[in-house]
N, C-alpha and C positions, 0 to 999 in steps of 0.2 A: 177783458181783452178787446172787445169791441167798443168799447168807452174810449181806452187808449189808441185805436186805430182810426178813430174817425177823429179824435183831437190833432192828432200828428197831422191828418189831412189836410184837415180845418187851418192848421200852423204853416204848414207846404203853400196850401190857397193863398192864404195872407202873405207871404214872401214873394210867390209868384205877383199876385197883385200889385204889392206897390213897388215893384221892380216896374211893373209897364206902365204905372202912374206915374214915378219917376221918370223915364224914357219917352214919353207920352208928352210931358211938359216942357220938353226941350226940344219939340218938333215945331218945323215953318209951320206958319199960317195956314199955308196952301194944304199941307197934309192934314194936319189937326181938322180943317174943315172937312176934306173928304172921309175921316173916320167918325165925324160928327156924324153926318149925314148915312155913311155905312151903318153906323149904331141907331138911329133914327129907323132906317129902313128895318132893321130887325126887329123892333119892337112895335111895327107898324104890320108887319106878317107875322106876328107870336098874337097881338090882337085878333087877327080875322082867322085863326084856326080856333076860336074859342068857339063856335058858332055851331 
């Protein structure tokens, strides 16, 4: 049961995802930099809580 729960997730995940990669690659310039730079910024503080 828990094999099959966490697939179905995993399946959900993967839908959700490339629905916002698709949605994602059709945005101006102007946006697509600011979520660059927003995605930058969080793996720049996911970095410094290793410490």
């Amino acid at each position: 049961m828990a094999d099959n729960y966490l697939e179905r997730h995993r399946e959900d995940y993967e839908q959700r995802k490339a629905r916002y990669l698709a949605r994602k690659k059709h945005l101006s310039p102007e946006i697509r930099a600011r979520i660059a730079a927003r995605e930058r910024g969080m793996d720049n503080k996911n970095e410094g809580s290793e410490e």
